[in-house]
Structure formats: C-alpha cells, structure tokens
Biotite code that builds the C-alpha atoms (Angstrom):
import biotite.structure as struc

atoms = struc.array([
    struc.Atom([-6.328, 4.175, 14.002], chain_id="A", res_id=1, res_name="UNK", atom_name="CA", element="C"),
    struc.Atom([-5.531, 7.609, 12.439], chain_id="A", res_id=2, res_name="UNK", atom_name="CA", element="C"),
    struc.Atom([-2.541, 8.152, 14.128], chain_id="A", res_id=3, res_name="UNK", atom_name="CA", element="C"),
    struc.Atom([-1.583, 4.613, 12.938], chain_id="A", res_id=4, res_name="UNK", atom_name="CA", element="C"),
    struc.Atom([-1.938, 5.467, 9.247], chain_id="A", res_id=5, res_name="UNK", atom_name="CA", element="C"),
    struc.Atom([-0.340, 8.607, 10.117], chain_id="A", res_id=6, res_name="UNK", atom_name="CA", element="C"),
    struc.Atom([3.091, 7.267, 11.106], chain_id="A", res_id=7, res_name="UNK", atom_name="CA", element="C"),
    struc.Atom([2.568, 4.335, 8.459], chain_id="A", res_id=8, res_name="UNK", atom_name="CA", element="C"),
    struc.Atom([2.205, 7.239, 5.420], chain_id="A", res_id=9, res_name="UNK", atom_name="CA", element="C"),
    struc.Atom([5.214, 9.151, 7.328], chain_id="A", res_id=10, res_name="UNK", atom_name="CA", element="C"),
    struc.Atom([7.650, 6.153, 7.606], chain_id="A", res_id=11, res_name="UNK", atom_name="CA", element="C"),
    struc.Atom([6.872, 4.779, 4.031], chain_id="A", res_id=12, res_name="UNK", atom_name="CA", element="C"),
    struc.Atom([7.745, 8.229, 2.522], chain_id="A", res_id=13, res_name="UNK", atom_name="CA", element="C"),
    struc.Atom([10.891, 8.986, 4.675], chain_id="A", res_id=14, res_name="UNK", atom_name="CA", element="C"),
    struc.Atom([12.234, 5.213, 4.046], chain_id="A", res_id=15, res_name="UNK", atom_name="CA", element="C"),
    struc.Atom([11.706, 5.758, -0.257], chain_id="A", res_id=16, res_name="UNK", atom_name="CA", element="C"),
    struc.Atom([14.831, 7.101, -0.697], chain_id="A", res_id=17, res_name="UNK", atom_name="CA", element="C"),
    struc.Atom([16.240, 3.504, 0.685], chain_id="A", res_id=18, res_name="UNK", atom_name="CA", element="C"),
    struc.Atom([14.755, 2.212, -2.649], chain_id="A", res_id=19, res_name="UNK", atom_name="CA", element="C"),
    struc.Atom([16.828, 4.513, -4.468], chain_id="A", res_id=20, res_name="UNK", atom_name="CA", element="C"),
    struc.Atom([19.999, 3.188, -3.384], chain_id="A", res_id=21, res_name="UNK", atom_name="CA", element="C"),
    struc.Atom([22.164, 1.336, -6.037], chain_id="A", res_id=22, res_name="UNK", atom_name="CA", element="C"),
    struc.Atom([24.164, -1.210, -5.255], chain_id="A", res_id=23, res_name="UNK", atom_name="CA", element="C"),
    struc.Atom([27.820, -0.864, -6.480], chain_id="A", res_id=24, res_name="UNK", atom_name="CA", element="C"),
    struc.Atom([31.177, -0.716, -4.991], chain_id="A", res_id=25, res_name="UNK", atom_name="CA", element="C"),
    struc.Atom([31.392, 2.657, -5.927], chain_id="A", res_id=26, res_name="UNK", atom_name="CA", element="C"),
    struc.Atom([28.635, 4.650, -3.707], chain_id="A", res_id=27, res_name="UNK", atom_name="CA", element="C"),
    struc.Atom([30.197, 7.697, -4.470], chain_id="A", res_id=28, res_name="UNK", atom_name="CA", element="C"),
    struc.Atom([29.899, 7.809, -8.533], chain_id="A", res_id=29, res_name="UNK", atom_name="CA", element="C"),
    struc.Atom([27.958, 11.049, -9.484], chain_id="A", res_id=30, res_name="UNK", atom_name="CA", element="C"),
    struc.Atom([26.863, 9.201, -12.490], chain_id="A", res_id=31, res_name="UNK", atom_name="CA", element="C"),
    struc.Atom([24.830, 6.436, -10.800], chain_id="A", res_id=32, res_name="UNK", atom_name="CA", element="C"),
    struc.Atom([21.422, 8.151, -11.596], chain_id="A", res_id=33, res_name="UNK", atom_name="CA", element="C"),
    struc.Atom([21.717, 8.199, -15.346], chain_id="A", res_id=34, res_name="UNK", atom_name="CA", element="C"),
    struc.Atom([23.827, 5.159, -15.898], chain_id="A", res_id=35, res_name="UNK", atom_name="CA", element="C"),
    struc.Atom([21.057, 3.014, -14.701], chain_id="A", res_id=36, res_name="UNK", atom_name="CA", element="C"),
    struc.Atom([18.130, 5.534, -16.014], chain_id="A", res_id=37, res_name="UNK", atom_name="CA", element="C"),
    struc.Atom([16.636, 5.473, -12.739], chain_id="A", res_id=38, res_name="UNK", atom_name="CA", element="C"),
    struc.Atom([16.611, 9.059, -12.653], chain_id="A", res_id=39, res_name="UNK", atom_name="CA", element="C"),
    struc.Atom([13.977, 12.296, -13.578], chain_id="A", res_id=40, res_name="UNK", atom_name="CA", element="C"),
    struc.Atom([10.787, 10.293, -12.821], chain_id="A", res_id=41, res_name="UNK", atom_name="CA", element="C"),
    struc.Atom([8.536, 11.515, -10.388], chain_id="A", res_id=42, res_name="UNK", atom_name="CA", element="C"),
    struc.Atom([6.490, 9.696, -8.096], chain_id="A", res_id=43, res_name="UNK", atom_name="CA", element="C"),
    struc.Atom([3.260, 10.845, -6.937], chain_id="A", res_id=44, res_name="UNK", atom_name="CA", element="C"),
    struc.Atom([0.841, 9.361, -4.071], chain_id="A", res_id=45, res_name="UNK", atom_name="CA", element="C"),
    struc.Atom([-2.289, 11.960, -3.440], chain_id="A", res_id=46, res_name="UNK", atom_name="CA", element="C"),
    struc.Atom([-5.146, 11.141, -1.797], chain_id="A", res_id=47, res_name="UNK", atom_name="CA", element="C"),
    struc.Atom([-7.594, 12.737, 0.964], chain_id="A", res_id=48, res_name="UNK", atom_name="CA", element="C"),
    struc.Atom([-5.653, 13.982, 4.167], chain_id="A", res_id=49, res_name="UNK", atom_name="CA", element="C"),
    struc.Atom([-1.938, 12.874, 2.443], chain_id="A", res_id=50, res_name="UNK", atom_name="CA", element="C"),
    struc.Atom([0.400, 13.994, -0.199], chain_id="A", res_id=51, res_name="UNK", atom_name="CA", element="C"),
    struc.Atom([3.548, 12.635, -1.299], chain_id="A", res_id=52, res_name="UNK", atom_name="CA", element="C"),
    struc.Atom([6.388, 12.967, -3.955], chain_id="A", res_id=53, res_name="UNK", atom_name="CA", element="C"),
    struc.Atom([9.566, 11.261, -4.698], chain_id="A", res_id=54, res_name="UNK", atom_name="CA", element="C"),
    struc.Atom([12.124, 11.721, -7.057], chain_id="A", res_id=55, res_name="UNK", atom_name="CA", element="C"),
    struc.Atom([15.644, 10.825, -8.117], chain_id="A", res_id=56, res_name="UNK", atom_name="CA", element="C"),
    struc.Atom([16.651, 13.759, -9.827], chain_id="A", res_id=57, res_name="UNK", atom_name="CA", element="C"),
    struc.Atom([19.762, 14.415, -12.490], chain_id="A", res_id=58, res_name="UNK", atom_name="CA", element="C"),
    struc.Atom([19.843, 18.536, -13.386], chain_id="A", res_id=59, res_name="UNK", atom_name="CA", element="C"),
    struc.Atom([15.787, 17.808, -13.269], chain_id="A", res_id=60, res_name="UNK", atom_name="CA", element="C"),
    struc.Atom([13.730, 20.799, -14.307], chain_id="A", res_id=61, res_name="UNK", atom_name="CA", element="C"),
    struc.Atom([10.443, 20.274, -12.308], chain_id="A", res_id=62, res_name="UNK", atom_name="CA", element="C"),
    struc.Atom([7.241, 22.982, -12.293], chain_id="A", res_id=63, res_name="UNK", atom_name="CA", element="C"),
    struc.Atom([3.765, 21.137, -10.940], chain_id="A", res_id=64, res_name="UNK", atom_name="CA", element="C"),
    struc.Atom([1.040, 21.988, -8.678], chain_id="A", res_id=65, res_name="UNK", atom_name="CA", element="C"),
    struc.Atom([-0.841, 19.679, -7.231], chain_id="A", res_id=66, res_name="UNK", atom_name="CA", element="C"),
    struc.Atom([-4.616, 20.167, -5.654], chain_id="A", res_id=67, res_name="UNK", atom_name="CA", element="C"),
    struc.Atom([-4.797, 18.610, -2.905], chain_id="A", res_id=68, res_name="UNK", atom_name="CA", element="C"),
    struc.Atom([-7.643, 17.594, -0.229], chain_id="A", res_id=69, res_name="UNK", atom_name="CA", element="C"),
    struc.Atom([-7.264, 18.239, 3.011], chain_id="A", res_id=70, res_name="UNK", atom_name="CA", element="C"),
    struc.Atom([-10.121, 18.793, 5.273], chain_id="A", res_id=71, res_name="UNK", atom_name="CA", element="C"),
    struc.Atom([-7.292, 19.794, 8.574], chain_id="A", res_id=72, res_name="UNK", atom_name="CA", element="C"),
    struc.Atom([-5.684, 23.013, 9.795], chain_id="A", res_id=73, res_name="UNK", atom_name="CA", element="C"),
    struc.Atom([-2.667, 20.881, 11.290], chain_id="A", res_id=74, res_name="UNK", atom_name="CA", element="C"),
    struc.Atom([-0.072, 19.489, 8.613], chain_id="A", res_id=75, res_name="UNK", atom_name="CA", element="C"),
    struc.Atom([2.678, 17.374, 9.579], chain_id="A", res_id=76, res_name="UNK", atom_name="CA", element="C"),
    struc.Atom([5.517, 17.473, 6.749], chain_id="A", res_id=77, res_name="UNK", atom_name="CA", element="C"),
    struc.Atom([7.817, 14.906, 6.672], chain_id="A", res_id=78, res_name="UNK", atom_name="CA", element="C"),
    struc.Atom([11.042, 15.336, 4.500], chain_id="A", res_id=79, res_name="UNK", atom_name="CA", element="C"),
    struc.Atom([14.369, 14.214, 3.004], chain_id="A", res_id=80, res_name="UNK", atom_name="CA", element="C"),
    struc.Atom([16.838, 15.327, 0.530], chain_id="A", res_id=81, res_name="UNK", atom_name="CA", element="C"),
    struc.Atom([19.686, 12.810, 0.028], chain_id="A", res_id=82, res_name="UNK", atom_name="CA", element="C"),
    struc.Atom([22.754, 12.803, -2.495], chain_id="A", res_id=83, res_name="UNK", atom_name="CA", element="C"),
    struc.Atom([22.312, 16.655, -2.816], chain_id="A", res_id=84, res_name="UNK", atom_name="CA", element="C"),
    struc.Atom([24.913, 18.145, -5.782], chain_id="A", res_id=85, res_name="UNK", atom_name="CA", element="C"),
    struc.Atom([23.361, 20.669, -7.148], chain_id="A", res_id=86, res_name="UNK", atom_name="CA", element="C"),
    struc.Atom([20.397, 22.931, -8.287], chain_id="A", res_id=87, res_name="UNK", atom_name="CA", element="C"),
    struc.Atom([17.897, 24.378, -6.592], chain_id="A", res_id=88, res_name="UNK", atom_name="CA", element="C"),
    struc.Atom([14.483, 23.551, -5.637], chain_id="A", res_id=89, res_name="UNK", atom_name="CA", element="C"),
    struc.Atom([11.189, 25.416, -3.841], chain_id="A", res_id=90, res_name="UNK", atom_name="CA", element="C"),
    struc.Atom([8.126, 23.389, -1.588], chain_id="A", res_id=91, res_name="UNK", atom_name="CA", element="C"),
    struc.Atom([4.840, 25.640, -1.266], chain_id="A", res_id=92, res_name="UNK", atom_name="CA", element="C"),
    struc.Atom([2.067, 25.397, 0.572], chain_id="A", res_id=93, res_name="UNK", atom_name="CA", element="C"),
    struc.Atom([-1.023, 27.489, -1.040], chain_id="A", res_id=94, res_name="UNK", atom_name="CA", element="C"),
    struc.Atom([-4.363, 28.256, 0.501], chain_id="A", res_id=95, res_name="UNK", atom_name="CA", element="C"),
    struc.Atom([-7.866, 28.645, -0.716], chain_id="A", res_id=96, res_name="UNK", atom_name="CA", element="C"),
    struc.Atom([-6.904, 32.178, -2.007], chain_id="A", res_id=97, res_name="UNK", atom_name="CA", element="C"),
    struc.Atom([-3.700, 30.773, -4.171], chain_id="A", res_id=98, res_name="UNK", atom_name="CA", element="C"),
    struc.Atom([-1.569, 32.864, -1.253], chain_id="A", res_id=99, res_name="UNK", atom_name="CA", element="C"),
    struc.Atom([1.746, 30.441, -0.375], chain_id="A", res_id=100, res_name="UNK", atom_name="CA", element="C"),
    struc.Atom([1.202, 30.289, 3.496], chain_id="A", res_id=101, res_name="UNK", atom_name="CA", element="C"),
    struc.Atom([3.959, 27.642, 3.709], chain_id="A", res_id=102, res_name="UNK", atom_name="CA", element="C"),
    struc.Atom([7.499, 27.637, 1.703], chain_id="A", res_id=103, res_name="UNK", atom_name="CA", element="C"),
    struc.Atom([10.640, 25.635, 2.064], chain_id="A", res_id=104, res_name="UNK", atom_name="CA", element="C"),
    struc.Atom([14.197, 25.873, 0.011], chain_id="A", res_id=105, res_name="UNK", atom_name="CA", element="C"),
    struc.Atom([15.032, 22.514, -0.936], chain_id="A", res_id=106, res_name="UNK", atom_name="CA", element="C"),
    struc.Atom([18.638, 23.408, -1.740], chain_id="A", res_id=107, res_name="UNK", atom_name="CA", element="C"),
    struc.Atom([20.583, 20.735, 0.624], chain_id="A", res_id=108, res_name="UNK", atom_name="CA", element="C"),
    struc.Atom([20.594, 17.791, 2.432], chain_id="A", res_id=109, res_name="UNK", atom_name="CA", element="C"),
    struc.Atom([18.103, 17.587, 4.582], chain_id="A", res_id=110, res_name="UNK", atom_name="CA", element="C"),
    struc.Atom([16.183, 15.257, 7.256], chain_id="A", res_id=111, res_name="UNK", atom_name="CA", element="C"),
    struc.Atom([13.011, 16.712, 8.739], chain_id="A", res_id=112, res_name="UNK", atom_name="CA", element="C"),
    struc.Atom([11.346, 13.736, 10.507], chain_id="A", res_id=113, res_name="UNK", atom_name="CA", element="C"),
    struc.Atom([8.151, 15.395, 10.964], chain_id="A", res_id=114, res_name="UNK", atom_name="CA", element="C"),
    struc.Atom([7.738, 19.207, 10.853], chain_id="A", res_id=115, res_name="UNK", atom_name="CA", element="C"),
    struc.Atom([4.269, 20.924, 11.942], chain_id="A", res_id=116, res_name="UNK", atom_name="CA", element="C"),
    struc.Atom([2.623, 23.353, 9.623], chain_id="A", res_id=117, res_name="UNK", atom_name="CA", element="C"),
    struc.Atom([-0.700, 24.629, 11.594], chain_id="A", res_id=118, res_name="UNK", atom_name="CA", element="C"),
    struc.Atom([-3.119, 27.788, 10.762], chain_id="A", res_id=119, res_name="UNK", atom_name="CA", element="C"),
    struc.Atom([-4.387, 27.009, 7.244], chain_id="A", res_id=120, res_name="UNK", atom_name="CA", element="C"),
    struc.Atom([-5.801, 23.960, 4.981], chain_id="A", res_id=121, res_name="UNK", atom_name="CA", element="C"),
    struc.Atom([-3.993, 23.653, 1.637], chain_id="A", res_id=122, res_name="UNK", atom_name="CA", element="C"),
    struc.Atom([-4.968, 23.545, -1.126], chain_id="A", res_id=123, res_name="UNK", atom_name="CA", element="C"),
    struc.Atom([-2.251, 23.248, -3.261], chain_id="A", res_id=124, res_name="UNK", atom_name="CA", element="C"),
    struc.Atom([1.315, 22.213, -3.151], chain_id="A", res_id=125, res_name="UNK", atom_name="CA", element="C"),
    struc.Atom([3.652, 23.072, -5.340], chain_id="A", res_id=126, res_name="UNK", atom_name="CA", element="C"),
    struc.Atom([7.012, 21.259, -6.486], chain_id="A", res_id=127, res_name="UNK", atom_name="CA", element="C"),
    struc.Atom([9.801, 23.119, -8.044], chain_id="A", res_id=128, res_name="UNK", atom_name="CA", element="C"),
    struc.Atom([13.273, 22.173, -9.019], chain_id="A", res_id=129, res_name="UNK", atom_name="CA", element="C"),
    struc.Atom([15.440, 23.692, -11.603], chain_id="A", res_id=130, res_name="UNK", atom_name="CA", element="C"),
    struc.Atom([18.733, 22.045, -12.697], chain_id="A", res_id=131, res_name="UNK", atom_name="CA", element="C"),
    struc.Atom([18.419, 19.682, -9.513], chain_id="A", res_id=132, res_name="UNK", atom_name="CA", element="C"),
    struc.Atom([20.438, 16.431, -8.523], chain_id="A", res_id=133, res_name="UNK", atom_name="CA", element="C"),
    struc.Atom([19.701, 14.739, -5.372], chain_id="A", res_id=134, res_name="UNK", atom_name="CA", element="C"),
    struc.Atom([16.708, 12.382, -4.280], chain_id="A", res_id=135, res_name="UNK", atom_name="CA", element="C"),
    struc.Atom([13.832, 14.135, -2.637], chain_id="A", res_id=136, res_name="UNK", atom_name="CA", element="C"),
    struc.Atom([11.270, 12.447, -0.390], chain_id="A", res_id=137, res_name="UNK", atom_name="CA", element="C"),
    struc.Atom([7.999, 14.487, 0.818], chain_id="A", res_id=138, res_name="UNK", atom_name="CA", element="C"),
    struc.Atom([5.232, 13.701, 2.773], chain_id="A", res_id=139, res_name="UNK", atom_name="CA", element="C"),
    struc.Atom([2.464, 15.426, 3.959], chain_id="A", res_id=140, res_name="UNK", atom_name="CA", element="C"),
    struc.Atom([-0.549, 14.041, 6.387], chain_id="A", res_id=141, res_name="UNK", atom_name="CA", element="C"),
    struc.Atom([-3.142, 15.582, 7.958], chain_id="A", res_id=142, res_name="UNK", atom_name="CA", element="C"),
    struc.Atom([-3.198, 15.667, 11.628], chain_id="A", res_id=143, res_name="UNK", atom_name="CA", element="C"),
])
C-alpha cells in the first residue's frame, strides 16, 4: 500500500505541469502566462512523509521555507521544469540542525523522474526563485 501512494503522489506531481498547458495555436507565445493570469501562484500540498510545489512562474521572485514531517532517512524527489526562459532558482534540503544536506539549481529544463536523496530526515525545504519563468513541478515522498 505505501509504495502505491508513493507512485500515486509521484505521478500526480510530475503530470501538474499538463494542467498548465494552454490551449492556443500559438504554443510558442512567451506571453501565455500573463495574458491569461495563470501565472505567479504557488501551489502547495504538505503533509506527513510528502511535499509538493507547483508553480507557473513569470520573472517570479519566490523566498519560502517550508517545515516539513518526515519520519524517513530515504527521500525520493521527483521533478520537472518546463517552458524554462529565464531566472534562476535554488531547491534545499535542511536537516534538524538548519545545515542544507541536499541542494539543486533549478536553472533549466529539467525531468528527474524520481531521484534518491538518502542519509538524513528533513526538516525543511526551501524554494527559491528570483526573476524566474518556467513551470516547476516538485515532489518529495518518503520512502
């Protein structure tokens, strides 16, 4: 059953950015995200054992952590940057101690179907984007 809800929690947050998709006859406008105002709203799902975020972002300027509780050593992070123009952005794990354990660039397309992060529970996780534009999809379960 856990490894059920596992793959459910994965494959919900890795399909989100689907629900992002506008349609139009003109997929590659740069101004789809703030013609429609669907952009700079953050979604947030945190509960025991899982984490995740969503956003469609237009030059977003994003600074959060989140406390988070997870009672396992053995992460699996699941994510996606799509429709990537600029900015930058930073993913960080922290532990008990506030010490980042766990950091990622988000500064590109990427697809990371399901990435292991083992040795430490966090306690944190923290989001930041400055001047971003692209759609970012986390998740994080514990194993």
């Amino acid at each position: 059953m856990k490894t059920l809800n596992y793959f459910s929690l994965l494959f919900i947050v890795l399909s989100f950015p689907l629900l992002f998709i506008n349609c139009s006859d003109d997929l590659n406008n740069d101004d789809w995200l703030t013609t429609n105002n669907n952009s700079n709203i953050p979604a947030v799902g945190n509960t025991t054992n899982a984490f995740a975020f969503a956003v469609a972002a237009s030059n977003f300027n994003f600074n959060e952590e989140y406390s988070v509780d997870f009672n396992k050593n053995s992460i699996s992070l699941g994510l996606t940057i799509s429709n990537y123009r600029s900015g930058s952005g930073l993913l960080k794990f922290l532990n008990s101690k506030d010490s980042v354990y766990f950091s990622m660039s988000l500064n590109n397309n990427i697809v990371s179907g399901s990435k292991d992060v083992i040795g430490e529970i966090p306690k944190k996780i923290s989001i930041t984007l400055s001047n971003f534009s692209g759609q970012i999809s986390i998740g994080v379960a514990g194993k």
